[in-house]
N, C-alpha and C positions, 0 to 999 in steps of 0.2 A: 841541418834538418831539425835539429830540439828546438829553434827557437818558430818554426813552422806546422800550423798546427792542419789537421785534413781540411776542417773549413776555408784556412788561406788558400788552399790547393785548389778548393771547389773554387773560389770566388774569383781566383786568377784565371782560371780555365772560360767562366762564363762572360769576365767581364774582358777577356783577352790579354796578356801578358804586357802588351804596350800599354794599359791603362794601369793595371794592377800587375806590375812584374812581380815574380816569385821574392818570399823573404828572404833573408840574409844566410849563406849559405845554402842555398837550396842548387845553385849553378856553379860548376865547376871551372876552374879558368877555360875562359873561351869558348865555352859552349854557350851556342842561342838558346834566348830564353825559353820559349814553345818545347826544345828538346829538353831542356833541364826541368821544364815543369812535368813533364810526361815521364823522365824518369825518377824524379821525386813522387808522383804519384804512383806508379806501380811499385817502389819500397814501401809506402807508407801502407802500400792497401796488404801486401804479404805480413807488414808489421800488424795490422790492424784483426786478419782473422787467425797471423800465430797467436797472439794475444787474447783471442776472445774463450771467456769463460764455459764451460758446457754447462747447458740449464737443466734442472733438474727433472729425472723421468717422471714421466708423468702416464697413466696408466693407461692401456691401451684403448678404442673404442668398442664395443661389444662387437660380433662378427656379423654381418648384416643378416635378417631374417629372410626363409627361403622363399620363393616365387614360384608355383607349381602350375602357371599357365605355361602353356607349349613356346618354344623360342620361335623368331622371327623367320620366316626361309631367306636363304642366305639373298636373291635382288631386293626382297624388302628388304635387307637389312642393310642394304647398299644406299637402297634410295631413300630412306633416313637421314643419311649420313650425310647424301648429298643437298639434301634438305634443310639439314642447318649447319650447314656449312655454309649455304648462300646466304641465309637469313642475315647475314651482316652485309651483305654487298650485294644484294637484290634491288635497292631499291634503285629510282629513277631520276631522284631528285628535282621532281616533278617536268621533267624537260619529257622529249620524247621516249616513248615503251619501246620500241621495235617491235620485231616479229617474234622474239622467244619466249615463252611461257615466264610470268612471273612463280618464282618457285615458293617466295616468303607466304606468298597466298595460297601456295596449293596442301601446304604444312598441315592447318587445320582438316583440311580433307585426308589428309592420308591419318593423321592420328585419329580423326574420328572411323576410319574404317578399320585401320587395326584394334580398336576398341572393342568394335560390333566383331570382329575376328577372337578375340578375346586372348591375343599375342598378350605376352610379357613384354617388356623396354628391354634391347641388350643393357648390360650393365656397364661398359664401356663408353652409351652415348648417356648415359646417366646425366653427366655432367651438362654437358650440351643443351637437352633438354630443359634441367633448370634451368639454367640460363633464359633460354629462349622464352618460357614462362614468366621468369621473373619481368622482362623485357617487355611481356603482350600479357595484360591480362586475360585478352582475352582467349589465349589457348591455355589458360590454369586450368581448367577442368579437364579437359581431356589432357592434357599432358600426365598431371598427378592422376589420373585412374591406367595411366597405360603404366606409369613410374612404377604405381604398384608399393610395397613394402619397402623396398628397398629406396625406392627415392625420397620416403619420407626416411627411413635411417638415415640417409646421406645431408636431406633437410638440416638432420638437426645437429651438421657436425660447419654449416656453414653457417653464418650470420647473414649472407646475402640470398639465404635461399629459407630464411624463415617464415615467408610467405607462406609456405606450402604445408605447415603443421597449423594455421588457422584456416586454408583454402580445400582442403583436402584429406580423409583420413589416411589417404595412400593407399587404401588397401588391407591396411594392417586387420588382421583378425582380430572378430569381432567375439567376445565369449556367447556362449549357446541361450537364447531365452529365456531358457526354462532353469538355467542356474541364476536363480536370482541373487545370490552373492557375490559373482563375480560382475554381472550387470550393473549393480550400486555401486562396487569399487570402481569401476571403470567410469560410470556416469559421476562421481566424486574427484576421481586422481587423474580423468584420462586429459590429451590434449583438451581444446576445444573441439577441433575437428573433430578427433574422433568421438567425443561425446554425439554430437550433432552425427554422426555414421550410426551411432548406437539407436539414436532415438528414433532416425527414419525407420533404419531394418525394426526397429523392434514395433512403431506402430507400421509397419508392412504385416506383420505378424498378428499383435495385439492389438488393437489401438487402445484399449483402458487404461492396460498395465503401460503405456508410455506416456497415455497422460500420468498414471500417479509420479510416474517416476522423475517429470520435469516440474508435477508439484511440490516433491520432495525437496526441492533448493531454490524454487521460483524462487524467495524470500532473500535468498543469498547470490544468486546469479546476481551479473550488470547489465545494464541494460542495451547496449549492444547484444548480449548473450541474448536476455530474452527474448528482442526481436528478432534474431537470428532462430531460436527455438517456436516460434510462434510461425515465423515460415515454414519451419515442417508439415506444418497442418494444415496447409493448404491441401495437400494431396492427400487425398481421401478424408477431406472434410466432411462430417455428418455431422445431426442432431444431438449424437451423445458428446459435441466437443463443445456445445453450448455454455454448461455452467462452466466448463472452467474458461471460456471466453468472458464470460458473465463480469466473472471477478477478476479481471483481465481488463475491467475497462474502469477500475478503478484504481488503477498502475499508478507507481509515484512517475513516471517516464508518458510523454506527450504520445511520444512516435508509438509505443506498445500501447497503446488506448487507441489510438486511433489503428492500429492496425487489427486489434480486436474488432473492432467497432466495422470496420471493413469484411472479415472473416464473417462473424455475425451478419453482417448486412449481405453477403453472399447468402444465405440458410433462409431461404423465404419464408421459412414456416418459423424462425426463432422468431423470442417476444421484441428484441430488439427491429430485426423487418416489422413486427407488427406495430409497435412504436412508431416508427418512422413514415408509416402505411398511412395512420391515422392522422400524424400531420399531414402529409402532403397532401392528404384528399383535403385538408382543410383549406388549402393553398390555391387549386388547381381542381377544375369542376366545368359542366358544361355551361353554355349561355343561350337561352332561344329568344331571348329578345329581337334578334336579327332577323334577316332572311332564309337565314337557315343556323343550324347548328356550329356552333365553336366552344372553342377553348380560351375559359376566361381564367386568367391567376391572381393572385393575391398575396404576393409574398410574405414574409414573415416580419414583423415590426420588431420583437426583439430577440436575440440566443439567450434561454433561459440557462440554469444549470442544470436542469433534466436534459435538455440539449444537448450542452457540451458533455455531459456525462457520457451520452449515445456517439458521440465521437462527431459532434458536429464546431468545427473552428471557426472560432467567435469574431476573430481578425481575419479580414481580407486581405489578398495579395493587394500591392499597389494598380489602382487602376481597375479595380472593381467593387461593384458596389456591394454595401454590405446587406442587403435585403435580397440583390439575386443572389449572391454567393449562399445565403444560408437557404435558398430556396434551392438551388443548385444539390447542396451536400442531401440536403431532403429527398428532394426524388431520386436520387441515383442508389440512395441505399432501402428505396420501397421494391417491395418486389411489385414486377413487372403485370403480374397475374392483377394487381386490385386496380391496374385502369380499364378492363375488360368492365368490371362490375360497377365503375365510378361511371363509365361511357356507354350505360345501357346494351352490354354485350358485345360490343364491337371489337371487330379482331385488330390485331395491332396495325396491317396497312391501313386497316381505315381511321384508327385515332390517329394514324402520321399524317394521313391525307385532310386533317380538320384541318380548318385554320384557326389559330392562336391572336386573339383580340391583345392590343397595345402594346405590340413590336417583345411580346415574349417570346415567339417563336426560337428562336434562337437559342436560347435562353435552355428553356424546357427540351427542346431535339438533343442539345449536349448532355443533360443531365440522362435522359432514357437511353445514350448511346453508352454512357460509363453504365449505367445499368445496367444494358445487353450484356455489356463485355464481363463484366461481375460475376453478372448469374449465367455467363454462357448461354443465353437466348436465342435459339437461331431464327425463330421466327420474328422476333426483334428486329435481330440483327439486319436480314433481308430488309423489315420493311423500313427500316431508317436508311440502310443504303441504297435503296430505290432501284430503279435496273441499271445496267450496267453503261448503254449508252447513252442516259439522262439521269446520273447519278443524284439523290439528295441528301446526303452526309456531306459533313465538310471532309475536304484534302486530307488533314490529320487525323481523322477520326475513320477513316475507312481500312485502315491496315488491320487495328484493331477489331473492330464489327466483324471485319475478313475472316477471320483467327477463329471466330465460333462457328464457321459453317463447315462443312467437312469438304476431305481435302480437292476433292474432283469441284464440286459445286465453288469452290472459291478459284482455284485454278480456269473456269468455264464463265466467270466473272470478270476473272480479269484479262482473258483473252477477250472478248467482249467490249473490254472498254478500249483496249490499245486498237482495235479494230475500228473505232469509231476515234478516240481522240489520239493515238499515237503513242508514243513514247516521251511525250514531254511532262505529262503528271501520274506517270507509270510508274516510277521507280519505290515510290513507297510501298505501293501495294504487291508490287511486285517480292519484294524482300518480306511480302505474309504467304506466302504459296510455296508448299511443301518441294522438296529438291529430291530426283529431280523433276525439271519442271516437265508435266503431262504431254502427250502430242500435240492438242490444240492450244497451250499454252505457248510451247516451241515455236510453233510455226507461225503464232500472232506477234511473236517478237520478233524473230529471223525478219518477216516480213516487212514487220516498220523498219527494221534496219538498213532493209533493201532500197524500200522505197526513200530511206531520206538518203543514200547513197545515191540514186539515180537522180535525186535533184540536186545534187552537187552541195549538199550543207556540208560542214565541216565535221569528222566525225568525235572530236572532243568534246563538242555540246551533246555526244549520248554517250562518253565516257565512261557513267556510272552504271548505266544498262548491260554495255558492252564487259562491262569488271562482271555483273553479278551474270550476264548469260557464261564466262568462261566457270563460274563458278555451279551453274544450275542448273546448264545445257547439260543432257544425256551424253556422254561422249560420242553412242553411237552417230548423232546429227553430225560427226564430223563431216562424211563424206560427203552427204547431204549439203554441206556449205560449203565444199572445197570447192566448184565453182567464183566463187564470190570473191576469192582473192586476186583473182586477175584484176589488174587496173581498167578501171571500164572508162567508156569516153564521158568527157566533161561537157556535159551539155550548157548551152547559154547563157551565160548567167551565176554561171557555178564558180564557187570560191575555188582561185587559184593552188592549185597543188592538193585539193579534195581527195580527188580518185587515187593518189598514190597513199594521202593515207589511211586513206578506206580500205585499198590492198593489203596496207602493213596490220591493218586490225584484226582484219578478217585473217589474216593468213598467222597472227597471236591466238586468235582463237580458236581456229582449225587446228593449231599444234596446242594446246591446251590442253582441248577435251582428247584428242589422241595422249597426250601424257597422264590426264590420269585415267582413260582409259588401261594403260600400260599400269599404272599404280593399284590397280584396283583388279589386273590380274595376276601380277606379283604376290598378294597379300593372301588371292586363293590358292596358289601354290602350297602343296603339303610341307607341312613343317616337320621334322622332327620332336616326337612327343616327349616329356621330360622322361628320362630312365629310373628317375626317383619319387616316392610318394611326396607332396607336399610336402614342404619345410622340414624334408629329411637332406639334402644335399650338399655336401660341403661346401662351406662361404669362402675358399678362396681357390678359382676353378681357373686359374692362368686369366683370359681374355674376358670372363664373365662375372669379373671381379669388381666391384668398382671402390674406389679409393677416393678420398676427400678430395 
């Protein structure tokens, strides 16, 4: 064996003993080879950990901070468990679903209602959880606010879960407003994340004192950071968040200008809308030469630097011209209010109803629908999407327009349109309407799904319908479509083997919305309230412990 080192071992074992027999001495007379390498290797592995060195102590992790939301009741905390536990062998592998509820899908729905429950994560699925976030971006958010404190402790003792300290502040306690010395320490030495936790709560609170306080380092932040802080201010955007927009648009970073310049161009009344007001009325004006009234334009001949300064991009994407393009950035950042007074008072259906001289139409409709969507315009919004059964916005621009109007009046739209066009250009706008989906939205769907069942289409071309009604459907419709899973007759014409698996969808879907039905009254079950004040409880509590 000294002349036999673990690597010969390994490489006789992979490459097979007939190609790489054991070295010299490693077989005892008359033993086959295969057994003398297997007992050479388990000497050598007992040699291998009596031998090994002990490494030196290394200091312990602090003991994780406490959690003082209410624990999980014990089926929700079952059905967690069984929750990602599938998440690795859920899926389909794009071949056929069957009839069982996919569970990887229903994950996001159960975290976002124990959210709204305001549960704590047991600390045993701790682990899990990461995981499964690391895996899906997109259940990071609700994952890390259910995680809580301790999932960001736990964050920062792995390297594969470091995600979650720039995605998230966990939860972690935030110091009191009105201590403004620990406020700067913490906006100075904290994560990222938690900085960004600090500055929402505190313009929720102040908005001044959170702008000075992201003034206090604008200069030293990166610019990732600042764009990332400049998101903050979206929510509850006001007039007073102007000048420091102002000086925000003279950023050494493209993307923080232009997202100034964005912000700003949301505030109809800043000077920047009024900048941009005044070009485009210079651009875009009436014409009565005709036979009646339209819209004549004039695009822009060149991006000056006052231009680009106001966040207008002087480079066009490939494949568009650089005169609409900068007529494009023009209108969408004027507010909406100065073609009222450019078009002799006209309400906004009737400047959509003009027509646009020398094929701008187009052109000009896109730019006023990024508009709408901007300034959140609902009267906009309507009259560019036109009604419902003779839509006039384009495909992609109607989810958006959707998104401004409130939640009944956009759900009452888009039943409307599946009534009239079906389920074949449904699915975008469908995934803009609040969950879950209304009664007349329910039953404008259920219905086209019936109706393209009974003429035998194949039920995989409404695939992506049939995913977002398991996810949007009211559980209660269950019973309401348990009908529908019977195999129905194949009428004339109908693709072969349709109706069974029209059955298998429907009868996925009917146990579905019954599952999270069940999930969603698990989660109202009374929990047991914590027996201890906040972050007073001891951090190693047997099962509610969690460990790297």
């Amino acid at each position: 064996m000294t002349a036999t080192t673990w690597e010969d071992l390994v490489t006789s074992a992979l490459l097979g003993t007939e190609r790489r027999p054991p070295g010299p001495g490693v077989a005892a007379d008359g033993q086959e080879a295969p057994e003398a390498l297997l007992d050479a290797a388990a000497l050598a592995t007992v040699r291998r950990r009596a031998g090994l060195r002990p490494a030196a102590a290394v200091p312990l992790p602090e003991p994780a901070p406490g959690d003082g939301r209410p624990s999980l009741p014990d089926a929700a905390r079952r059905r967690l468990a069984q929750l990602l536990a599938d998440r690795t062998g859920g899926g389909h592998g794009g071949g056929r679903r069957g009839a069982a509820p996919d569970l990887t899908e229903l994950l996001p729905q159960w975290l976002a209602a124990a959210n709204r429950h305001g549960y704590r994560a047991p600390a045993a699925l701790l682990p899990a959880l990461l995981d499964a976030a690391r895996a899906r971006t997109d259940l990071r958010p609700q994952v890390l606010a259910f995680a809580g404190p301790r999932g960001l402790w736990l964050a920062r003792l792995n390297e594969e879960w470091r995600f979650a300290l720039r995605g998230s502040h966990g939860g972690s306690p935030l110091p009191d407003a009105a201590d403004a010395g620990q406020v700067r320490r913490l906006w100075r030495e904290g994560l990222f994340a938690e900085r960004v936790a600090l500055l929402e709560t505190l313009r929720a609170r102040d908005a001044a004192a959170a702008r000075d306080l992201l003034d206090s380092t604008w200069g030293e932040d990166g610019a990732d950071d600042r764009l990332m802080f400049l998101d903050v201010l979206r929510k509850g955007l006001s007039p007073r968040d102007e000048p420091f927009l102002e000086r925000a648009l003279t950023d050494r970073s493209r993307t923080v200008r232009a997202t100034a310049a964005e912000l700003l161009s949301a505030l109809p009344g800043s000077a920047l809308a009024g900048r941009m007001a005044r070009r485009a009325a210079t651009c875009v004006g009436l014409d009565h030469t005709g036979d009646g009234a339209a819209i004549a334009v004039e695009a822009p001949h060149e991006c000056d630097a006052a231009m680009r300064r106001d966040g207008v991009e002087a480079n066009p994407p490939a494949g568009r011209g650089r005169r609409s393009w900068w007529l494009g950035q023009l209108v969408q950042a004027a507010p909406l209010a100065v073609w009222t007074d450019r078009f002799g008072g006209r309400t906004a259906e009737e400047i959509v109803a003009l027509p646009v001289a020398d094929d701008w139409r187009e052109e000009l409709h896109a730019a006023w629908c990024r508009a709408a969507v901007r300034q959140r315009n609902a009267e906009w919004s309507r009259a560019l999407l036109g009604p419902a059964p003779a839509p006039l916005a384009p495909t992609g621009a109607r989810p958006s327009l959707l998104s401004t109007l409130p939640d009944a009046e956009r759900a009452l739209w888009v039943s409307r349109f599946i009534a009239v066009h079906g389920l074949s250009e449904a699915f975008q706008t469908l995934g803009a309407c609040s969950v879950p989906w209304s009664g007349p939205l329910a039953r404008a769907v259920v219905d086209a799904l019936d109706i393209a069942r009974d003429a035998g289409s194949y039920p995989w071309s409404f695939s992506g319908v049939m995913g977002l009604a398991e996810r949007c459907l009211d559980p209660a419709e269950a019973d309401r479509l348990a009908p529908l899973t019977v195999v129905p007759d194949e009428p004339e014409g109908a693709s072969p083997g349709a109706g069974g698996y029209w059955s298998e969808a429907f009868r996925r879907l009917v146990a579905t919305l019954r599952l999270r039905g069940a999930m969603h009254a698990e989660l109202a079950q009374p929990s047991e309230p914590p027996s201890r004040p906040p972050g007073s409880e001891p951090h190693h509590e047997g099962r509610d412990h969690a460990e790297p």
